[in-house]
C-alpha positions as CSV (number, residue, x, y, z in Angstrom):
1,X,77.9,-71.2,-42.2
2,X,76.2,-69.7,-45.2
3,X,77.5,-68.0,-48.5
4,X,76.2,-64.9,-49.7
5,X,74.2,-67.2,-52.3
6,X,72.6,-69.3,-50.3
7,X,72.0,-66.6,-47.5
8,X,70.0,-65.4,-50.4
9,X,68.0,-68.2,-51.4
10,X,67.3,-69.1,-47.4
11,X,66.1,-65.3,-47.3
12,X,63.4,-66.3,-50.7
13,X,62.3,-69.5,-48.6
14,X,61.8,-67.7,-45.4
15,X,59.7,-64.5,-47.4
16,X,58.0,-66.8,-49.2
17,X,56.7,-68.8,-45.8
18,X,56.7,-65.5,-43.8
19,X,54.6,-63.9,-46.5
20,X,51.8,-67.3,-46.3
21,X,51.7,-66.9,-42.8
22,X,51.1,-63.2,-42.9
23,X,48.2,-64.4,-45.7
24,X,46.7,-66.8,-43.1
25,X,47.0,-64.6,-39.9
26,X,45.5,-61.5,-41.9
27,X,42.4,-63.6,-42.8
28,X,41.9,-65.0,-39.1
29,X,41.7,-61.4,-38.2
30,X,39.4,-59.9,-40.8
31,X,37.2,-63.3,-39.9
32,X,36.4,-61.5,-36.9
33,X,36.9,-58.0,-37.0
34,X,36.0,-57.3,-40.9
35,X,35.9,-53.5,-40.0
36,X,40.2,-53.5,-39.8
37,X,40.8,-54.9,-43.6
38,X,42.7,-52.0,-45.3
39,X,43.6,-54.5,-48.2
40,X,44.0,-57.5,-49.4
41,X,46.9,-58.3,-46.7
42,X,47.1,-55.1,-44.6
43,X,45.3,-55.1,-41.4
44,X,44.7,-51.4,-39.6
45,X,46.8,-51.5,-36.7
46,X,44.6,-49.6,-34.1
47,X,47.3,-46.3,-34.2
48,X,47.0,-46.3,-38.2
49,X,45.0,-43.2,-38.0
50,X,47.7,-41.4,-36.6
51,X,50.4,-42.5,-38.3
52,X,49.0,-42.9,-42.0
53,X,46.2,-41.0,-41.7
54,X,48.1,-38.0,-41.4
55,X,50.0,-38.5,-44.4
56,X,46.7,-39.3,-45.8
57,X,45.7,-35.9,-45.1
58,X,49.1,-34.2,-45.8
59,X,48.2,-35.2,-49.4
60,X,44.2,-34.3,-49.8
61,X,44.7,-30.9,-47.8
62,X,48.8,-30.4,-48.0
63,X,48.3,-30.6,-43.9
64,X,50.1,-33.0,-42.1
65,X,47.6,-33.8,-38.7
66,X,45.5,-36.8,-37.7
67,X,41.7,-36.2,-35.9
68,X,41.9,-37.4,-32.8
69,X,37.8,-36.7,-32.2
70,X,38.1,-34.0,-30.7
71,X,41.1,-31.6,-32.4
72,X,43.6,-31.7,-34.8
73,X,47.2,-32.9,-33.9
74,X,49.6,-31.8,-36.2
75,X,52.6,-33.0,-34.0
76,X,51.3,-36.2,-32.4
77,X,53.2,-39.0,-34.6
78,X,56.2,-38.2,-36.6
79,X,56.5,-38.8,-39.9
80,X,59.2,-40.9,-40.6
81,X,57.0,-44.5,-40.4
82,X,54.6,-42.4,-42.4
83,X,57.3,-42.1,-45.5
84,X,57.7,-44.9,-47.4
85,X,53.4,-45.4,-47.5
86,X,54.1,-41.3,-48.9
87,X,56.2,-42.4,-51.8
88,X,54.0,-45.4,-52.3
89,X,50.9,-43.0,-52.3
90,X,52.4,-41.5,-55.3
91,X,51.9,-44.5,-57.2
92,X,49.2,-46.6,-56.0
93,X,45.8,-46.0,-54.5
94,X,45.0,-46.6,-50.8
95,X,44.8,-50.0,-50.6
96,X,47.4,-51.5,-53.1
97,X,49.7,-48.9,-51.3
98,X,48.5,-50.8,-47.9
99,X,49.3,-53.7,-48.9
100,X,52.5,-52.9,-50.3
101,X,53.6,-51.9,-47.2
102,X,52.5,-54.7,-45.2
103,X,55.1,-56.8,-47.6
104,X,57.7,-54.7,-47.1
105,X,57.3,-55.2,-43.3
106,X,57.5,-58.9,-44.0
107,X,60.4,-59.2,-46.0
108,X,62.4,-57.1,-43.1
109,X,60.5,-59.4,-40.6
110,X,62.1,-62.5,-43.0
111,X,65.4,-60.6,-43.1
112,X,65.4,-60.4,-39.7
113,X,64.9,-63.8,-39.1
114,X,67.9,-64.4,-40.7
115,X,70.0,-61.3,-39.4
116,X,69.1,-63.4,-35.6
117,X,70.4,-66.5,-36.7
118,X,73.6,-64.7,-38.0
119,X,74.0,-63.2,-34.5
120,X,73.4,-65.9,-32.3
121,X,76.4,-67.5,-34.6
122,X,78.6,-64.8,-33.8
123,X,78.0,-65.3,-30.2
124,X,78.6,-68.9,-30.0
125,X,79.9,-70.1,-33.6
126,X,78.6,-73.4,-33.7
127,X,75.9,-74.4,-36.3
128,X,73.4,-75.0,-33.8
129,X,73.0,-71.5,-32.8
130,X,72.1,-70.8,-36.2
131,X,69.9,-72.6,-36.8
132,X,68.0,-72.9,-33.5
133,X,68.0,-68.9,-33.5
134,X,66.7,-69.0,-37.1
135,X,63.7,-71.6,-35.2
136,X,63.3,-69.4,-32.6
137,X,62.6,-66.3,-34.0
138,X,60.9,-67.7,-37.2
139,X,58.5,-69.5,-34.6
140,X,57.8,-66.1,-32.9
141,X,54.4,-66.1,-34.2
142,X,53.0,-63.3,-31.3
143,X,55.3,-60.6,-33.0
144,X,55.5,-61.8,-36.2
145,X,51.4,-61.1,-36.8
146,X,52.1,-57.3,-36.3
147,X,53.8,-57.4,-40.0
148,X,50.0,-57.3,-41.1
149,X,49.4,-54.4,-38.9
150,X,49.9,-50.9,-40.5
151,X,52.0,-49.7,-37.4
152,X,55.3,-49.4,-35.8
153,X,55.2,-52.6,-33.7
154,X,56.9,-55.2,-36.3
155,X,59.3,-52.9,-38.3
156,X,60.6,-51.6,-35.2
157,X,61.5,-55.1,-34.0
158,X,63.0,-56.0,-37.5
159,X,65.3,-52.8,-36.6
160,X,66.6,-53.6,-33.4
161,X,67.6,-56.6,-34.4
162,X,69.8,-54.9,-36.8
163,X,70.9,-52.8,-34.2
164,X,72.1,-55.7,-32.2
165,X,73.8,-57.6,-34.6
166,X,75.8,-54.3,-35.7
167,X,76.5,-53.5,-32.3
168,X,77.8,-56.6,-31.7
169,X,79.9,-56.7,-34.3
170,X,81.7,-53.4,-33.3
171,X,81.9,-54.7,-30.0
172,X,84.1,-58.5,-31.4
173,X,85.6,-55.9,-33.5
174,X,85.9,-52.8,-32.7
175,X,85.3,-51.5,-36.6
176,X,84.0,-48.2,-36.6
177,X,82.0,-49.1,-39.3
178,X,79.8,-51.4,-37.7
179,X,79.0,-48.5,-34.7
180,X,78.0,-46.2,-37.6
181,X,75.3,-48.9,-38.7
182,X,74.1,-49.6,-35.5
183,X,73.8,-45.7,-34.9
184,X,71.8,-45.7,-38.3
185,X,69.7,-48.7,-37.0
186,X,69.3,-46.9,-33.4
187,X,68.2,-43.5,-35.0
188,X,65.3,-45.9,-37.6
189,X,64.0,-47.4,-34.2
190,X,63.9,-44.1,-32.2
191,X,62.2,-42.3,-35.2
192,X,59.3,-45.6,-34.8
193,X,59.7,-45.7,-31.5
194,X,60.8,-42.3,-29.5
195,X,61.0,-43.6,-26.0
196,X,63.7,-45.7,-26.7
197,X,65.9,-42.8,-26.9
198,X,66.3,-44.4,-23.3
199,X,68.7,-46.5,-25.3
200,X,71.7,-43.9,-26.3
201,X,73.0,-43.3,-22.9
202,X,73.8,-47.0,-22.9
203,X,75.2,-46.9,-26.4
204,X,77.1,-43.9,-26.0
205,X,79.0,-45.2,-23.0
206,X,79.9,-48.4,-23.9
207,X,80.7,-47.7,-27.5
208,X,83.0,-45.2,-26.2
209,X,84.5,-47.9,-23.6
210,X,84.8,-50.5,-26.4
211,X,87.1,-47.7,-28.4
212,X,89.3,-47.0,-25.8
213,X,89.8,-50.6,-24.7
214,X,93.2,-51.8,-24.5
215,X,94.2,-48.8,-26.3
216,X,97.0,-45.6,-24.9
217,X,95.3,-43.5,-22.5
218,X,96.5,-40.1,-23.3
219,X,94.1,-36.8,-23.9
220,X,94.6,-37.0,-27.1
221,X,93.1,-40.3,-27.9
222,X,90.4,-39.8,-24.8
223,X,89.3,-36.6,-27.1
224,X,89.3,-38.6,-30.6
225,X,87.5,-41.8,-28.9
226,X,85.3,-38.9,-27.2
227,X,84.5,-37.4,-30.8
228,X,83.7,-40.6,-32.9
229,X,81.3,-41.7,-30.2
230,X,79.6,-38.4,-30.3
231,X,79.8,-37.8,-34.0
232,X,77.0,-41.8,-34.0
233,X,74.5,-39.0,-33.0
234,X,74.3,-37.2,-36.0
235,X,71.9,-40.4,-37.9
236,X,69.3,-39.2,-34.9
237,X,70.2,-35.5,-35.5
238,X,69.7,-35.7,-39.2
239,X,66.9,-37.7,-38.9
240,X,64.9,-35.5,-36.4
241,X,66.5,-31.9,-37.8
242,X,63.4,-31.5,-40.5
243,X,60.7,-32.7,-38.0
244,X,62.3,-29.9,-35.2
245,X,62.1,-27.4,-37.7
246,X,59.0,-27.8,-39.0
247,X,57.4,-27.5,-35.5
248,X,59.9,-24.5,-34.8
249,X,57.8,-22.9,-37.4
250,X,54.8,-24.0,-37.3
251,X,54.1,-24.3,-33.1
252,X,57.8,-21.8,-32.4
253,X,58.6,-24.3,-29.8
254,X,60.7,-26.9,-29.6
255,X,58.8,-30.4,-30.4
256,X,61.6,-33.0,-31.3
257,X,59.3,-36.4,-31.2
258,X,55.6,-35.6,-30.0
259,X,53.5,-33.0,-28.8
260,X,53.4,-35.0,-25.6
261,X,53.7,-38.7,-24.3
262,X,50.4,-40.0,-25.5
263,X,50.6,-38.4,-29.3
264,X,48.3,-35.7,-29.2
265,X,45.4,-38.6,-28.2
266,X,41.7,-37.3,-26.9
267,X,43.1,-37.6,-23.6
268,X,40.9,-35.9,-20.8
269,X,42.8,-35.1,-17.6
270,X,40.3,-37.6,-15.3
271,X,42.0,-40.4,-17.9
272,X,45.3,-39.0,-16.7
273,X,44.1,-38.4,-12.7
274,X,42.6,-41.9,-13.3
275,X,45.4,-43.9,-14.7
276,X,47.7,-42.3,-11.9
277,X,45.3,-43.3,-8.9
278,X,45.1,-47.1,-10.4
279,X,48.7,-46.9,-11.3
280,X,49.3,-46.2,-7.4
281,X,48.3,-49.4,-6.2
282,X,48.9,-51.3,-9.4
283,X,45.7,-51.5,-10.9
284,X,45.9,-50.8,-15.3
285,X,44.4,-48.2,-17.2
286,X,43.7,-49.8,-21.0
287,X,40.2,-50.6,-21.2
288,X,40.4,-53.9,-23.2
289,X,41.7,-55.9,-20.2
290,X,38.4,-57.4,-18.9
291,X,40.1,-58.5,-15.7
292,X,42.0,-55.3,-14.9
293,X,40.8,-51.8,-13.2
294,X,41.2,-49.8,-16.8
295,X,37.7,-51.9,-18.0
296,X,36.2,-51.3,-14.6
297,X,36.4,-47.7,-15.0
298,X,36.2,-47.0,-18.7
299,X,33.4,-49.7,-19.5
300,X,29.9,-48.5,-19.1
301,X,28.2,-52.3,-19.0
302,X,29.4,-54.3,-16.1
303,X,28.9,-57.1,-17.8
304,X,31.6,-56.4,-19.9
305,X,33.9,-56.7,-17.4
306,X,35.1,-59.1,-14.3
307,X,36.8,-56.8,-12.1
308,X,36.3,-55.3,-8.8
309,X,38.6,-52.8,-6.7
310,X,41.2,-55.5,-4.9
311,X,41.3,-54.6,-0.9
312,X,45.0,-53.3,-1.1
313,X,43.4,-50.4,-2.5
314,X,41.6,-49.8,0.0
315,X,43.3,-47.3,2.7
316,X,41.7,-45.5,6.1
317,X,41.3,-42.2,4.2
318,X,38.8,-43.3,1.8
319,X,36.2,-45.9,1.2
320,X,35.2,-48.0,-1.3
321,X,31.7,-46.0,-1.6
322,X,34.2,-43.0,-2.2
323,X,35.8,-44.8,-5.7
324,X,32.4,-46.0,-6.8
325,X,31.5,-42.0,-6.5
326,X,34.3,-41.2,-8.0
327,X,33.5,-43.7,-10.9
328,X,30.2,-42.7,-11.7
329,X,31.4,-39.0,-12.2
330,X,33.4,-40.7,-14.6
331,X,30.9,-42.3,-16.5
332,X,29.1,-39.0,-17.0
333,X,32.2,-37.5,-18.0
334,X,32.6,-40.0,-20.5
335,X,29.3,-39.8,-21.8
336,X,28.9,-35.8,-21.9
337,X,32.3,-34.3,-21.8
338,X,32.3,-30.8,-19.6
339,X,35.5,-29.3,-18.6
340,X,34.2,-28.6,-15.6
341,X,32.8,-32.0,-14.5
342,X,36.5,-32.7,-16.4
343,X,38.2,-30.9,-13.7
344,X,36.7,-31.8,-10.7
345,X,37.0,-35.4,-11.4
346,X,40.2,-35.3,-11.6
347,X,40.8,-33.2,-8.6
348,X,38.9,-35.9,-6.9
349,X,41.0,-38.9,-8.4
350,X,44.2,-36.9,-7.3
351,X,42.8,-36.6,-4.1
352,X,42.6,-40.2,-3.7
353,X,45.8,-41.0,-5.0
354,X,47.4,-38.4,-2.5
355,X,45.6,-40.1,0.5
356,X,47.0,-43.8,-0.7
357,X,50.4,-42.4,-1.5
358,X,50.1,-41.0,2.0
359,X,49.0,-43.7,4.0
360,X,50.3,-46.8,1.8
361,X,54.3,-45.4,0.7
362,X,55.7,-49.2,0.6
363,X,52.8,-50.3,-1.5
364,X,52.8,-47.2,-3.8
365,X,56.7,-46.9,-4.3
366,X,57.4,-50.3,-4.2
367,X,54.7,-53.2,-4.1
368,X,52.7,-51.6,-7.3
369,X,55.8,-52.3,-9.1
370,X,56.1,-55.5,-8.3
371,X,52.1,-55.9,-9.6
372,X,53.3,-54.4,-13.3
373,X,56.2,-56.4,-13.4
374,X,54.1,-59.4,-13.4
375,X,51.3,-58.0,-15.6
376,X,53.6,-56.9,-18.4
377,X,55.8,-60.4,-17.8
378,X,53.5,-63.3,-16.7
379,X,51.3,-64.0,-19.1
380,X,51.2,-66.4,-22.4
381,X,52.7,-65.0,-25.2
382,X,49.1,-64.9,-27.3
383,X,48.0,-61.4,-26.9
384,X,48.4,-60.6,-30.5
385,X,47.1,-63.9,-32.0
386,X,43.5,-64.2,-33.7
387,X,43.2,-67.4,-32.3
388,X,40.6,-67.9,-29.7
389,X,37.7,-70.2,-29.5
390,X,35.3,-68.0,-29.1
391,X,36.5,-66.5,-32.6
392,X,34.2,-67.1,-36.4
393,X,37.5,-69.3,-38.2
394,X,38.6,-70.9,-35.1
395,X,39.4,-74.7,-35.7
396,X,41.2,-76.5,-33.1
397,X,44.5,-77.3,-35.0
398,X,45.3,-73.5,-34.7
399,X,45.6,-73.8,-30.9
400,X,49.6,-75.5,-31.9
401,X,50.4,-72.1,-32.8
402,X,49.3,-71.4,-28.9
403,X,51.5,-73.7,-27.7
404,X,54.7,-73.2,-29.4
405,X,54.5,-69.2,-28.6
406,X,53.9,-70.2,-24.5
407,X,56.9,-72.8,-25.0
408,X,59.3,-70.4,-26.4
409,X,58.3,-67.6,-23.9
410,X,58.0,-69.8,-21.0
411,X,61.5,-70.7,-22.1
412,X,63.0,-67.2,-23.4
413,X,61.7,-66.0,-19.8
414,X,63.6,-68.7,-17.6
415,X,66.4,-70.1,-19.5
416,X,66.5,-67.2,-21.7
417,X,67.4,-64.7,-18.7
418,X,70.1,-67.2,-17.1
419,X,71.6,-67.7,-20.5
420,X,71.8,-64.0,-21.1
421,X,73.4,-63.3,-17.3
422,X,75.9,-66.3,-18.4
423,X,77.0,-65.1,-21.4
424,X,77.3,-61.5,-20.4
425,X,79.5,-62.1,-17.2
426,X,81.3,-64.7,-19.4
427,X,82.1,-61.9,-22.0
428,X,80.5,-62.9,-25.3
429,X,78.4,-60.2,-25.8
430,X,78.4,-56.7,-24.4
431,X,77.0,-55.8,-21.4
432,X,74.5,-53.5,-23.6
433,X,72.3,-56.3,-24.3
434,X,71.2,-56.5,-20.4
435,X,71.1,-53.3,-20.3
436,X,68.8,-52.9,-22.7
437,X,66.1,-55.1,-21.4
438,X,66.6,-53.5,-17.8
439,X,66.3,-50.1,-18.8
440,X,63.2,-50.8,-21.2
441,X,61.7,-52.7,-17.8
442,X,62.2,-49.9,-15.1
443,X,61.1,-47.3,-17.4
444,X,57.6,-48.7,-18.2
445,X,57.3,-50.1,-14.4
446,X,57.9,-45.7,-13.4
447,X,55.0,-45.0,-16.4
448,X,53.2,-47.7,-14.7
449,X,51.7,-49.2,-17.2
450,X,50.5,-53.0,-18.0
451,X,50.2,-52.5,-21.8
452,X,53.0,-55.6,-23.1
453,X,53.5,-54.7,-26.1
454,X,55.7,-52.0,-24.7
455,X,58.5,-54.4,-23.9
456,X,58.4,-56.7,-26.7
457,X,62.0,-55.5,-27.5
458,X,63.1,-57.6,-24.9
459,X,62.0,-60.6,-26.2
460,X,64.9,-60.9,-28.9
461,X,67.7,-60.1,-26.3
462,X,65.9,-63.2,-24.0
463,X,66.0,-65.4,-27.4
464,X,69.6,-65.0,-27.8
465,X,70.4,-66.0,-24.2
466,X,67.9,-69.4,-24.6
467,X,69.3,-70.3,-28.2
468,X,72.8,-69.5,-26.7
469,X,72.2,-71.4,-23.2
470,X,70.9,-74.8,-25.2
471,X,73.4,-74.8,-27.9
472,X,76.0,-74.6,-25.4
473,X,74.6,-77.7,-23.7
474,X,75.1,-79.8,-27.1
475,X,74.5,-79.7,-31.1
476,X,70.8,-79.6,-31.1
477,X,70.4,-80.0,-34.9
478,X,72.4,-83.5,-35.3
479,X,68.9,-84.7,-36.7
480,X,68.3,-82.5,-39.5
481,X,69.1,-83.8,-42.4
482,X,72.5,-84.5,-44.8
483,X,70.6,-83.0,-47.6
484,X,69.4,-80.4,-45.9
485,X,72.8,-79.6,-44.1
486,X,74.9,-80.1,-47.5
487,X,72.7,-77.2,-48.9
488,X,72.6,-74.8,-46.4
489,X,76.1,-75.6,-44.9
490,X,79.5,-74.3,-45.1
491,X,81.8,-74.1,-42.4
492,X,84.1,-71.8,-43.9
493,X,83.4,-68.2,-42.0
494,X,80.0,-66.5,-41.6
């Protein structure tokens, strides 16, 4: 496939585009919502607060904490995403360092695109699965956008892709090497992203399995095997050892992501009663979702929102007059915050959960999963886009970018999931990769929650089964060019 050299010029020409279309998708969204430009490129990400706004502080008051309105949290985000904007803040002023940042994210997003290509090859070496893959995830426009955002989203993407290619590599190979970078990689996205600690169970079993395969089985080597798998937790370990110690001394507990899972947010314990009692029949709990129960309950105007409880939330041991009781408590509560109105709202919201779980077990255990599973999964791949028509720069031509991200998903969703089943009972890549996605998917459907960004690292593991399930079916880049295919193209190894 490609030389070092022209790997190198391929990664200049995909920055270079990357870094346009980061140009163009940061002015759609200042356009119309001028209040989030942080720079010239750099977009506030909604969580920016608490992730940069804390090292923000750490270096006007030497105090590492975000305001969350209420308190301040000096162990809701760790620091580690926080970092590099640190050393950059030592240099440049708010804004350049910003922006600074937001390139960085898209020259790993670009490096990324390129690291995908280079594993779909491995999979299936044929030149097609190159450069499909490299299509593919350059096209992935929904994701891509969040390289403008100063959060987690993107860079932790550009990571796990790293991860996988590693991982596969050890896994063809069985080069100890590679497992060490993927354990690096793993420990970068867990440090972004700490609920995918859910993936080292996986990891640690089947990188363990890959060692021992067709190898002596004797104590001896069961014990070395045993030791190098455990020894890929020290990148994690390191990583997290100053954090844990910090807290030890500052809280003298034992903190090693989080203060607890929603960051140390303004979170009154109705939001929590509430989101459980929606969460029991399936209803979500973010407020932005005009069509969902979260905006029904945490929007004041009605107008504001187009939803109404559904009738399978309904039971015999309550009414509806009950909820809309219930909601109106709420409001209060959200308007003048007592800890005592606090309390007994949620007491009342707990109540009605324990009367549905009660009286509706099939619906609650299993049929309200069944309603996230579509809410985080059926939808069209636009969420993140500033393209509407309702929106100040909207121009029709913008609606292809629309398109392409429902074709892909439509595709990565269908094809995507056959082709990843294939390959994985055929044996071209490890069983890890399926594993993956499943895990990521029953853990948010127990949390119950409809938010999709949460499983958007799924969406490479489905791209690598569609770009693997066409290319199998045929070279689909026989029209691209001699010139282009001369330049780029060398069919020595990868």
């Amino acid at each position: 496939m490609l030389n070092w050299k022209k790997t190198l010029i391929l990664l200049a020409i995909t920055f270079t585009l990357k870094l346009a279309l980061g140009l163009y998708f940061s002015h759609l969204l200042v356009c119309q919502f001028p209040e989030r430009q942080r720079g010239f490129i750099a977009i506030d990400g909604g969580d920016t607060f608490s992730y940069l706004g804390a090292i923000d502080n750490y270096i006007a008051e030497g105090e590492y904490y975000f305001w969350n309105g209420a308190r301040k949290v000096s162990a809701g985000r760790m620091p580690y995403y926080g970092a590099p904007y640190f050393l950059l803040r030592l240099l440049f002023d708010k804004s350049a360092a910003y922006d600074i940042y937001v390139i960085i994210q898209i020259l790993f997003d670009a490096l990324a695109t390129i690291v995908f290509a280079r594993l779909c090859f491995n999979v299936l070496p044929v030149k097609s699965a190159f450069w499909l893959g490299y299509v593919f995830y350059f096209s992935s426009f929904n994701f891509f956008v969040l390289s403008v955002a100063l959060w987690t989203e993107n860079l932790s993407l550009s990571f796990l892709v790293f991860f996988l290619y590693s991982f596969h590599r050890f896994w063809k190979k069985r080069d100890l090497k590679d497992a060490v970078w993927s354990s690096i990689f793993l420990a970068l996205i867990t440090s972004l992203k700490p609920y995918l600690v859910i993936i080292y169970p996986l990891f640690f079993v089947l990188v363990w399995l890959n060692l021992r395969k067709n190898q002596a089985r004797n104590f001896a080597s069961s014990l070395r095997y045993l030791s190098q798998t455990a020894a890929l937790g020290l990148p994690l370990l390191i990583l997290l050892a100053p954090w844990i110690g910090r807290n030890m001394m500052v809280f003298g507990k034992f903190i090693p992501a989080q203060e607890n899972i929603w960051a140390g947010y303004n979170v009154s314990e109705t939001q929590l009663a509430f989101a459980e009692f929606a969460g029991a029949w399936g209803g979500g709990s973010i407020s932005w979702d005009s069509a969902d129960a979260g905006c029904y309950f945490l929007v004041r105007e009605k107008a504001d929102c187009d939803y109404s409880i559904p009738e399978y939330a309904l039971t015999d041991g309550y009414s509806r007059g009950e909820i809309e009781r219930v909601r109106q408590n709420f409001f209060k509560l959200q308007e003048n915050y007592t800890s005592e109105l606090d309390a007994a709202t949620a007491s009342e919201f707990a109540r009605l959960t324990k009367i549905y779980r009660q009286e509706q077990p099939f619906r609650y255990y299993v049929g309200s999963k069944f309603i996230f599973l579509k809410k985080l999964f059926w939808h069209t791949n636009n969420y993140n886009l500033p393209i509407h028509p309702s929106f100040k720069c909207f121009s029709s031509y913008q609606l292809s970018f629309k398109i392409v991200q429902f074709g892909i998903y439509l595709l990565s969703l269908t094809l995507g999931t056959v082709g990843l089943v294939k390959i994985t009972i055929q044996g071209k890549i490890s069983v890890l990769f399926i594993s993956i996605a499943l895990a990521i998917i029953i853990f948010f459907l127990e949390l119950r929650t409809s938010e999709q960004r949460y499983v958007s690292q799924i969406f490479p593991i489905l791209l690598i089964g569609l770009t693997i399930f066409l290319c199998s079916r045929g070279n689909l880049l026989k029209p691209v060019s001699k010139v282009f295919r001369n330049f780029f193209l060398n069919t020595n190894k990868l």
